[in-house]
PABA-574902 format. One record per residue (C-alpha): chain; residue number from 1; x, y, z. Coordinates in nm, 3 decimals. Example, Ala and Ser with C-alpha at 12.3 -4.5 7.8 and 13.67 -1.06 7.14 Angstrom:
2
REC, chain, n, xx, yy, zz
REC, A, 1, 1.230, -0.450, 0.780
REC, A, 2, 1.367, -0.106, 0.714
***
This chain:
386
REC, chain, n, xx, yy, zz
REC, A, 1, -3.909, -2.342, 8.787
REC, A, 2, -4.005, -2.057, 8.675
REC, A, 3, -3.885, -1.749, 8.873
REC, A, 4, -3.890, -1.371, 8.891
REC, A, 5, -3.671, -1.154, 9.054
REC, A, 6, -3.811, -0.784, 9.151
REC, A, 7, -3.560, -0.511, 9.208
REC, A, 8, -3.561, -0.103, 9.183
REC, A, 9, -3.220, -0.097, 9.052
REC, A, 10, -2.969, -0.362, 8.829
REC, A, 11, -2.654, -0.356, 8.743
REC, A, 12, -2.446, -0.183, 8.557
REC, A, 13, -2.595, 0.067, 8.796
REC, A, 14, -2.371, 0.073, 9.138
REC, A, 15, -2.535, -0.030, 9.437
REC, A, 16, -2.540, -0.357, 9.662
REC, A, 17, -2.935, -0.444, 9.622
REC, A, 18, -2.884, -0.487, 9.222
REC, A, 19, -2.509, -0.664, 9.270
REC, A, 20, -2.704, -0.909, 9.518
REC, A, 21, -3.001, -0.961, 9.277
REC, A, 22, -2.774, -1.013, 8.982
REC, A, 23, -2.545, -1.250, 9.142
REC, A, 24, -2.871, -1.494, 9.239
REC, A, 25, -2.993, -1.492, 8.933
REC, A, 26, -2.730, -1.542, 8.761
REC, A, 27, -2.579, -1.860, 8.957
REC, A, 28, -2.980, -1.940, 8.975
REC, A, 29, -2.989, -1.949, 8.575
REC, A, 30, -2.672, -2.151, 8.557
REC, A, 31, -2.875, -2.437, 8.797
REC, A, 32, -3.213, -2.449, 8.492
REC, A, 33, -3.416, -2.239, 8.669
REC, A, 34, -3.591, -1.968, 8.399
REC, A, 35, -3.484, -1.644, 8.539
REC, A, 36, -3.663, -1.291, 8.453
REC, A, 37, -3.598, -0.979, 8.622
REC, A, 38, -3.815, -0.661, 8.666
REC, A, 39, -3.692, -0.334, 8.720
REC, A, 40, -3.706, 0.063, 8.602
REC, A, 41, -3.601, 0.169, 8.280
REC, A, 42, -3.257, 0.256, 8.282
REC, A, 43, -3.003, 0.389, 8.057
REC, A, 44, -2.765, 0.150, 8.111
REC, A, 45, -2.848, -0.202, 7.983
REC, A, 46, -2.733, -0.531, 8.046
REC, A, 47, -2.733, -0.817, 7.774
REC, A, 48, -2.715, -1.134, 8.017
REC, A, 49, -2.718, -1.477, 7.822
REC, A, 50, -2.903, -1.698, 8.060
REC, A, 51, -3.157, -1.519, 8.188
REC, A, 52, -3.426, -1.211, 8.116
REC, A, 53, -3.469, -0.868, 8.209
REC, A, 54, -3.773, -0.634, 8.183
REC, A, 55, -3.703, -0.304, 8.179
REC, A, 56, -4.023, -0.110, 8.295
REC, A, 57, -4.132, 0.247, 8.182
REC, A, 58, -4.296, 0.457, 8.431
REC, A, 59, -4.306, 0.741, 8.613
REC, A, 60, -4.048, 0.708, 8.849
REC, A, 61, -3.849, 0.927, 9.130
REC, A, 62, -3.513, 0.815, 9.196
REC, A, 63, -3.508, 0.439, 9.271
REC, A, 64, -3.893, 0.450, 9.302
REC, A, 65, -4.164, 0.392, 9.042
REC, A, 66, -4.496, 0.335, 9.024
REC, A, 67, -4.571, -0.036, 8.863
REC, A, 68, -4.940, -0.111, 8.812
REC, A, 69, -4.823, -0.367, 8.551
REC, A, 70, -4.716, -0.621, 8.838
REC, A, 71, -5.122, -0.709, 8.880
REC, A, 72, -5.066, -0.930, 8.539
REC, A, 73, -4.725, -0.914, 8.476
REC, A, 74, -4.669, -1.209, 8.726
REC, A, 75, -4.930, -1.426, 8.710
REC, A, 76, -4.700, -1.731, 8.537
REC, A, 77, -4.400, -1.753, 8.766
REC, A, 78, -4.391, -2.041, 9.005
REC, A, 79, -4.144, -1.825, 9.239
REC, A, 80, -4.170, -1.438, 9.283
REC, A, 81, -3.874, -1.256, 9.437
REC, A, 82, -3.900, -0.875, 9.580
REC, A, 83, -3.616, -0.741, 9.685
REC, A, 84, -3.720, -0.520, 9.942
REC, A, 85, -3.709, -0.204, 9.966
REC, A, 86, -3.915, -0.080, 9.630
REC, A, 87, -4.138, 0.192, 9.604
REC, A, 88, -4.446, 0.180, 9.400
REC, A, 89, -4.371, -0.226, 9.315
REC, A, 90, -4.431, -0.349, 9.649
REC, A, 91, -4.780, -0.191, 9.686
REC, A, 92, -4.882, -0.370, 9.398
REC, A, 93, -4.721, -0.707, 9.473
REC, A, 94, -4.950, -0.708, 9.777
REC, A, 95, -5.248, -0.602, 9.599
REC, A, 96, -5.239, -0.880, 9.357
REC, A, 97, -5.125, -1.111, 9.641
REC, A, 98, -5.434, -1.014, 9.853
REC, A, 99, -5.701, -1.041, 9.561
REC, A, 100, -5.552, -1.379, 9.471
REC, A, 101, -5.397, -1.265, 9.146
REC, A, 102, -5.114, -1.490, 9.170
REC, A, 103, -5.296, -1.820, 9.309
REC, A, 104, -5.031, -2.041, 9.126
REC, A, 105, -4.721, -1.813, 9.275
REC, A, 106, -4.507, -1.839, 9.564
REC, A, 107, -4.380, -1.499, 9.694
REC, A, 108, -4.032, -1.434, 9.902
REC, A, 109, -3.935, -1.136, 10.001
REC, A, 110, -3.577, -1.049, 10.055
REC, A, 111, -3.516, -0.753, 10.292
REC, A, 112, -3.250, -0.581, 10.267
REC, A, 113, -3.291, -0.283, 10.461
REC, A, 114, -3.563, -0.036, 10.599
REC, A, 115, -3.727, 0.228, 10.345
REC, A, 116, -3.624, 0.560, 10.412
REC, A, 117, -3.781, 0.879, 10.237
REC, A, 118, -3.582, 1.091, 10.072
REC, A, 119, -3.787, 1.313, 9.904
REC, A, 120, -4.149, 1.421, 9.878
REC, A, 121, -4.238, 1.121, 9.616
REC, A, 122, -4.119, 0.861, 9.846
REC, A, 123, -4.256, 1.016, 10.162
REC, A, 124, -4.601, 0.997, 10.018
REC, A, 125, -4.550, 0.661, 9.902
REC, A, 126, -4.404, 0.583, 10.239
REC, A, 127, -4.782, 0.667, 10.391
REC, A, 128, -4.908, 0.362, 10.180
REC, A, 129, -4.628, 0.094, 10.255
REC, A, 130, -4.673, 0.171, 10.616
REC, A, 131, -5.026, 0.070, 10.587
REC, A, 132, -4.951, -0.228, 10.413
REC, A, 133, -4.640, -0.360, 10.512
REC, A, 134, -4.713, -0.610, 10.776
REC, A, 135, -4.983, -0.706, 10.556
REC, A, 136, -4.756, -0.773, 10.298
REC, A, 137, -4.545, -0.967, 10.491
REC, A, 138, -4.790, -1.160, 10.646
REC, A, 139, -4.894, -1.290, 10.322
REC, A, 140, -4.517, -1.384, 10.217
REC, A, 141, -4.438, -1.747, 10.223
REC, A, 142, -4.084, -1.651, 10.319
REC, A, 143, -3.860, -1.348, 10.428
REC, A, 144, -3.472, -1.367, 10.377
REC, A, 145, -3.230, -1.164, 10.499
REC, A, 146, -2.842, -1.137, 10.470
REC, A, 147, -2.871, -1.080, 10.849
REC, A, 148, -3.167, -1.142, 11.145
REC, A, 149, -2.910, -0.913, 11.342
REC, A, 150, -3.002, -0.627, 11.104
REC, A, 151, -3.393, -0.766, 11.122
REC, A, 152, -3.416, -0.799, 11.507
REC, A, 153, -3.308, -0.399, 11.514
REC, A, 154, -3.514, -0.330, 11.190
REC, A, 155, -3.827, -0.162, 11.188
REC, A, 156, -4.005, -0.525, 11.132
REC, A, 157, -3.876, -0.644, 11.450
REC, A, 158, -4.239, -0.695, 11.571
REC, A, 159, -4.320, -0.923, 11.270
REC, A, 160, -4.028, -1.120, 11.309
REC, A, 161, -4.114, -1.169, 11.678
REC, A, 162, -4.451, -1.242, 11.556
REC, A, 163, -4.381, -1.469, 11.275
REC, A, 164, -3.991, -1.611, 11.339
REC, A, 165, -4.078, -1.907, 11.164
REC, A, 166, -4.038, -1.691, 10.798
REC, A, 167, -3.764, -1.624, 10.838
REC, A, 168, -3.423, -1.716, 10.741
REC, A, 169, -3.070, -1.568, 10.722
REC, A, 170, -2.873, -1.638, 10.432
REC, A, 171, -2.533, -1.452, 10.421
REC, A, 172, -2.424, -1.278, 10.104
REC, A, 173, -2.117, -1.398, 9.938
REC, A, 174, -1.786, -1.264, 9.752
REC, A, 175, -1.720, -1.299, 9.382
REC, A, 176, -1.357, -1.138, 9.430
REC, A, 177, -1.104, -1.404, 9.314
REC, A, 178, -0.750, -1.270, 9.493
REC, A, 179, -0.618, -1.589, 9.242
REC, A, 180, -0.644, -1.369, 8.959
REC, A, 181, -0.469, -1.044, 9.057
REC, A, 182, -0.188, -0.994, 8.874
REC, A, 183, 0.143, -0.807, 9.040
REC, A, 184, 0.240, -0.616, 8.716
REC, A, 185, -0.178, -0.428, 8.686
REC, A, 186, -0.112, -0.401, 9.103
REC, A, 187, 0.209, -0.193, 9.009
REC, A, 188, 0.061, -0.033, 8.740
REC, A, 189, -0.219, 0.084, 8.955
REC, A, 190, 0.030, 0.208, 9.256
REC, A, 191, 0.177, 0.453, 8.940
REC, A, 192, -0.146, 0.582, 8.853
REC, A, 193, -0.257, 0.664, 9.195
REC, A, 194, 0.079, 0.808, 9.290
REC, A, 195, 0.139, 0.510, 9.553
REC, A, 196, 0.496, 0.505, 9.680
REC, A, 197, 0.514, 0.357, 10.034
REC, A, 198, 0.175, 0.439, 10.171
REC, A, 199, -0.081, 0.283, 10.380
REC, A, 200, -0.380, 0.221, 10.167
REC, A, 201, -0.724, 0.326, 10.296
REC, A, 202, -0.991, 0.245, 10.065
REC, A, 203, -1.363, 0.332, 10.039
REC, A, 204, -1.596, 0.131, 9.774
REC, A, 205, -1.905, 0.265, 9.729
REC, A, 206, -2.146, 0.485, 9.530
REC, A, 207, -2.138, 0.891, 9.570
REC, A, 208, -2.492, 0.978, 9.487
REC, A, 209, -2.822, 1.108, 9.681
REC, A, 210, -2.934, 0.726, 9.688
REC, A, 211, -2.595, 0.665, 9.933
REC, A, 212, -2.564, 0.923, 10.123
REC, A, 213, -2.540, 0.704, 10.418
REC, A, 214, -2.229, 0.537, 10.334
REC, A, 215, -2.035, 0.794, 10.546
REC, A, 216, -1.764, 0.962, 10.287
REC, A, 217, -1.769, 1.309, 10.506
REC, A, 218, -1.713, 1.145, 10.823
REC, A, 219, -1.412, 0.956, 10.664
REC, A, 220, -1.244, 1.248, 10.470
REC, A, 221, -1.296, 1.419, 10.885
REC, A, 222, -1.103, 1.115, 11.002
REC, A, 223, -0.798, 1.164, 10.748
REC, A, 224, -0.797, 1.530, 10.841
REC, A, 225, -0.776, 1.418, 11.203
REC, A, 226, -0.535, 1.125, 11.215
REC, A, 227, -0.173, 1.352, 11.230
REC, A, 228, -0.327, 1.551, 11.480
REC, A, 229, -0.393, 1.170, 11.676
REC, A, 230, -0.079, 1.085, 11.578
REC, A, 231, 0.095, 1.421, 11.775
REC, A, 232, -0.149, 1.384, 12.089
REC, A, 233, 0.014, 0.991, 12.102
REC, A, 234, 0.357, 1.098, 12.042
REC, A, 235, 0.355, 0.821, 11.758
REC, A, 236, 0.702, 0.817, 11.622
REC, A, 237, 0.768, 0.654, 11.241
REC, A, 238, 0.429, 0.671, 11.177
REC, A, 239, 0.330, 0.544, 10.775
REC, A, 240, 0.199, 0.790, 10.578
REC, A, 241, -0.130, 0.716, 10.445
REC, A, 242, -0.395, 0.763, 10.177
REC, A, 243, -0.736, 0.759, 10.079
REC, A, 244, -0.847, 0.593, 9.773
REC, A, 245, -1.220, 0.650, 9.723
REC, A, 246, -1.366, 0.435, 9.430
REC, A, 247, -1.718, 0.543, 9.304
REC, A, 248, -1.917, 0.809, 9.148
REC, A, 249, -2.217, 1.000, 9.166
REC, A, 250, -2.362, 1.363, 9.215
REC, A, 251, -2.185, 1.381, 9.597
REC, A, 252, -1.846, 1.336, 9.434
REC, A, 253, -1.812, 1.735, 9.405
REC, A, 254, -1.942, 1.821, 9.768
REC, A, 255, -1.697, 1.531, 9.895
REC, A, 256, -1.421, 1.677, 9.654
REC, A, 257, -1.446, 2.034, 9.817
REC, A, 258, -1.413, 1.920, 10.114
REC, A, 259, -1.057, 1.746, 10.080
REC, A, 260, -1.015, 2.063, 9.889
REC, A, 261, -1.101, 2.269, 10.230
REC, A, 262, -0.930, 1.996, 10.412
REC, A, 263, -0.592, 2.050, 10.251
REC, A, 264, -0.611, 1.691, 10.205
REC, A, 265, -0.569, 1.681, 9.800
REC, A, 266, -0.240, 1.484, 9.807
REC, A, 267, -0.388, 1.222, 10.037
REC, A, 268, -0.700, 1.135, 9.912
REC, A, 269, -0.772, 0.983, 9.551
REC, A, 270, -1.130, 1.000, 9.371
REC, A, 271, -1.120, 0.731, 9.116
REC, A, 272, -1.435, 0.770, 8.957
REC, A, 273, -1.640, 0.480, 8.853
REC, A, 274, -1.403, 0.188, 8.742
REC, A, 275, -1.483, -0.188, 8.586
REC, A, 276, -1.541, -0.439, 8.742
REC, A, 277, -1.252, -0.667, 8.663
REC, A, 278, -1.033, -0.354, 8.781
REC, A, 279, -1.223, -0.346, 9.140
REC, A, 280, -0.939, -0.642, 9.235
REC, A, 281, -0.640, -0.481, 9.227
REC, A, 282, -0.765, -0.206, 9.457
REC, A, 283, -0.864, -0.458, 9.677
REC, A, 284, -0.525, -0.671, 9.662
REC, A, 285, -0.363, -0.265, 9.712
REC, A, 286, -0.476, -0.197, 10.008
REC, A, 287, -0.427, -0.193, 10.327
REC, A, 288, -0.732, -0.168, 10.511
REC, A, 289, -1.119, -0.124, 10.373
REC, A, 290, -1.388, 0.080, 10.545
REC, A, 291, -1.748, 0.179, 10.557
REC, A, 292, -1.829, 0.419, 10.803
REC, A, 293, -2.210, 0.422, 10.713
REC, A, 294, -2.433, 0.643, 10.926
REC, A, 295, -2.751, 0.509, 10.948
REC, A, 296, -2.943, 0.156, 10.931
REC, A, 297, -2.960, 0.229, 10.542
REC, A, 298, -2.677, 0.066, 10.534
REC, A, 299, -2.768, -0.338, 10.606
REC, A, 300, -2.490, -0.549, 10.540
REC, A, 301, -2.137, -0.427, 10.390
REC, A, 302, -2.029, -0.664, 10.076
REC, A, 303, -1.769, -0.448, 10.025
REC, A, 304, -1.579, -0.538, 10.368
REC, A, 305, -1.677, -0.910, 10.273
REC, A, 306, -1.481, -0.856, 9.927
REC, A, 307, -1.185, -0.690, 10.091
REC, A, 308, -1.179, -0.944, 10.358
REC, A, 309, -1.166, -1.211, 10.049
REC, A, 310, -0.789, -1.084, 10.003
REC, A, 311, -0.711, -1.112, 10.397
REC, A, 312, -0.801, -0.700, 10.428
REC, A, 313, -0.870, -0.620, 10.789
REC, A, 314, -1.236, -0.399, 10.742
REC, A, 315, -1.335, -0.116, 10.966
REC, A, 316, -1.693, -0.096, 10.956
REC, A, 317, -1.981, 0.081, 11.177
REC, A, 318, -2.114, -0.018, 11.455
REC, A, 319, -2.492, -0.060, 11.294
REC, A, 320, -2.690, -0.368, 11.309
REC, A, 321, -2.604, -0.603, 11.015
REC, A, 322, -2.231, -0.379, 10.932
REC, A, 323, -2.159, -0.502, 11.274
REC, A, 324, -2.185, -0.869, 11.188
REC, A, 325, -1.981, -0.840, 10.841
REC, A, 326, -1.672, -0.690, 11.060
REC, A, 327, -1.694, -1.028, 11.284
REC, A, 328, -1.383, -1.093, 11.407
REC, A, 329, -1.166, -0.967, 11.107
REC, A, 330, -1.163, -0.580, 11.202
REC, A, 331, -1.260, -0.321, 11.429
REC, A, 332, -1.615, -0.127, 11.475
REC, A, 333, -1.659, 0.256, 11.535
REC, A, 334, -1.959, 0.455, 11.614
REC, A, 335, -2.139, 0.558, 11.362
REC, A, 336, -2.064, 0.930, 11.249
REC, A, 337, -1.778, 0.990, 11.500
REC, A, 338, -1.453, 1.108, 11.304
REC, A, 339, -1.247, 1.076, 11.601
REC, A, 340, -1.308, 0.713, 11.642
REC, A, 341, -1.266, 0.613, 11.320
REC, A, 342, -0.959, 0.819, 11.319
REC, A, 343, -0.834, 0.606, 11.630
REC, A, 344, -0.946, 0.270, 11.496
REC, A, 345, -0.776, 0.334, 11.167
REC, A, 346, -0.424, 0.432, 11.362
REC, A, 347, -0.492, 0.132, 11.609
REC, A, 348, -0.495, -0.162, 11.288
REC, A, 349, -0.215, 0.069, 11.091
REC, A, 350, 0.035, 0.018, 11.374
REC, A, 351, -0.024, -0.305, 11.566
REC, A, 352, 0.128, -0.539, 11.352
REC, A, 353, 0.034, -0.842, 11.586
REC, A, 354, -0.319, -0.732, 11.521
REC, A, 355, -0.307, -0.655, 11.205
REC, A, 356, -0.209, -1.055, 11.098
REC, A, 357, -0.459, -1.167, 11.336
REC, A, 358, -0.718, -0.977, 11.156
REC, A, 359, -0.629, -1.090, 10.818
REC, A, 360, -0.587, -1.441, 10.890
REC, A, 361, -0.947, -1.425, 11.028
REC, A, 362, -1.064, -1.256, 10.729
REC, A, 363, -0.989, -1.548, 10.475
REC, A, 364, -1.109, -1.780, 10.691
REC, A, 365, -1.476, -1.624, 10.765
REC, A, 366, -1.502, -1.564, 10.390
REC, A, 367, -1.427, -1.956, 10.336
REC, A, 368, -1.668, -2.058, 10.598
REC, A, 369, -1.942, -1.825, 10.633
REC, A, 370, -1.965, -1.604, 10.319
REC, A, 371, -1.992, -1.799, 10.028
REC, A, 372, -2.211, -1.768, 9.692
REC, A, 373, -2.199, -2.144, 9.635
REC, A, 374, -2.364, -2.209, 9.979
REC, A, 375, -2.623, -1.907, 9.943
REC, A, 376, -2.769, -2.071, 9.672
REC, A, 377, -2.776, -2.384, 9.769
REC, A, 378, -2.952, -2.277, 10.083
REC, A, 379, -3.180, -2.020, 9.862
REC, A, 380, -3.287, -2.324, 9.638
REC, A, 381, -3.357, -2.512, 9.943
REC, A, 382, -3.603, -2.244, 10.064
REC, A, 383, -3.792, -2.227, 9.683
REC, A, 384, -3.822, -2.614, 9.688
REC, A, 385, -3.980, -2.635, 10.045
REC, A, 386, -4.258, -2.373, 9.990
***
């Protein structure tokens, strides 16, 4: 088949919608499937050898654009993939839907989380994909999801009351390999950080406007707050602990300044942007992984999924979708409460007994429940029914 893949953002940019987009088409590619994908111009290029990608030029605002091209630019693809949310494609997707543009095409969309406005740009074209929205979706042959938890709460909830039988879940999976960590970079890392007998903390995640959500302030409050826990408990050989915060973007400063204010500089690391193939040994490092997102923006969690692929208990928020990543391998707080994460953090730090019993659920969940190999098999099942 012939199938397109629609996305604002792609990789090497950081951020979970183009990770999830490039790992289907990828595996989809490596099945005989013709993969192209569509997205804004970006510095950044990839060079992929089994599929294509379309770079479009247009006016664009953040990870918004408006894409007039998608009336023709889609008219041969047996399969047409939005990832959803995307400014200025989605409107129109559903005009050349509607006006029978694509007769010969399928169309799934794959929602990943609820459009938010973050500027003027997007609020305006906000106005427009209200209006059309459940129009939109109406006319889909199928919506996916990482998580109907996330879509029951969503602001779709009506439509998926309304039209259940579109939907599916399909669970994201971890490309982390713990197999191929290797001690002697592990111990090389601990000397660059500064890592002597520390707990490990870590944060994965992007530091820009577009991820604002992902809760960085509210976990640089927590470290602040944790000895002052610790005295209030009368905690006695407590482990010393630190914050390793991997990711870049124009936040980075404002976050910087305020482990600066914090008089936190010796216990919390900003790594910058790293490779890839380096993201393992942070993982196989730490102690514990968190994402203490604020807001709904924040759908899923692959990071905790990653971590959890090395037996890492996860702290995560309590948000629809987050909620269901944590499972049984970790502990939830409330979203944007420092004190609680604080607390939560101390709790898995200390009970040992709980500690094991969240790692040992960790591997196991990945093995069974999150699983590339099994997302695409139930992904291919979807474009072969419709």
């Amino acid at each position: 088949m012939k199938i397109a893949h629609i996305v604002c953002r792609f990789p090497p940019y950081s951020g979970g919608m183009g990770v999830v987009t490039y790992e289907q088409v990828k595996r989809l590619a490596e099945t005989g499937h013709q993969m192209t994908v569509f997205t804004l111009n970006q510095k950044e290029k990839l060079e992929p050898d089994n599929f294509k990608i379309k770079y479009i030029k247009t006016l664009r605002f953040g990870n918004a654009g408006i894409c007039p091209s998608f009336l023709w630019r889609l008219r041969n693809f047996d399969i047409i993939q939005l990832h959803y949310p995307f400014y200025g494609a989605q409107e129109f997707i559903w005009l050349a839907k509607k006006f029978k543009l694509l007769k010969s095409s399928k169309l799934i969309i794959w929602y990943h989380m609820d459009a938010t406005a973050r500027n003027l740009f997007h609020k305006i074209l906000q106005l427009s994909s209200w209006s059309i929205q459940k129009h939109l979706l109406k006319l889909t042959d199928k919506i996916c999801s990482a998580s109907l938890d996330y879509v029951k709460n969503s602001k779709i909830k009506e439509i998926f009351k309304k039209y259940n039988e579109k939907f599916v879940e399909i669970p994201f999976g971890s490309n982390q390999h713990p197999e191929e960590v290797e001690q002697s970079q592990v111990d090389e890392l601990k000397n660059k950080l500064h890592i002597k007998s520390e707990k490990i903390i870590l944060f994965v995640g992007g530091l820009d406007s577009a991820h604002y959500f992902k809760g960085v302030p509210i976990l640089i409050d927590a470290m602040k707050k944790i000895p002052k826990l610790r005295d209030k408990l009368g905690v006695r050989d407590h482990p010393n602990i630190k914050l390793v915060i991997v990711g870049d973007g124009n936040l980075r400063n404002d976050y910087e300044r305020q482990v600066a204010g914090s008089n936190l500089q010796n216990q919390v690391v900003f790594t910058g942007r790293i490779k890839f193939d380096e993201l393992k040994n942070y993982y196989a490092l730490c102690d514990i992984t968190v994402l203490p997102a604020t807001t709904s923006a924040e759908a899923f969690g692959l990071v905790l999924i990653e971590a959890k692929t090395y037996g890492k208990p996860v702290i995560g928020s309590d948000l629809p979708g987050v909620r269901d990543v944590v499972g049984q391998s970790g502990l939830i707080v409330k979203p944007g409460d420092s004190n609680d994460l604080a607390e939560k953090i101390e709790k898995i730090l200390t009970d040992k007994s709980l500690y094991n019993n969240f790692s040992q659920s960790a591997i196991q969940e990945v093995k069974e429940k999150y699983n590339w190999d099994k997302h695409i098999k139930k992904l291919l099942e979807i474009y072969n029914t419709i």
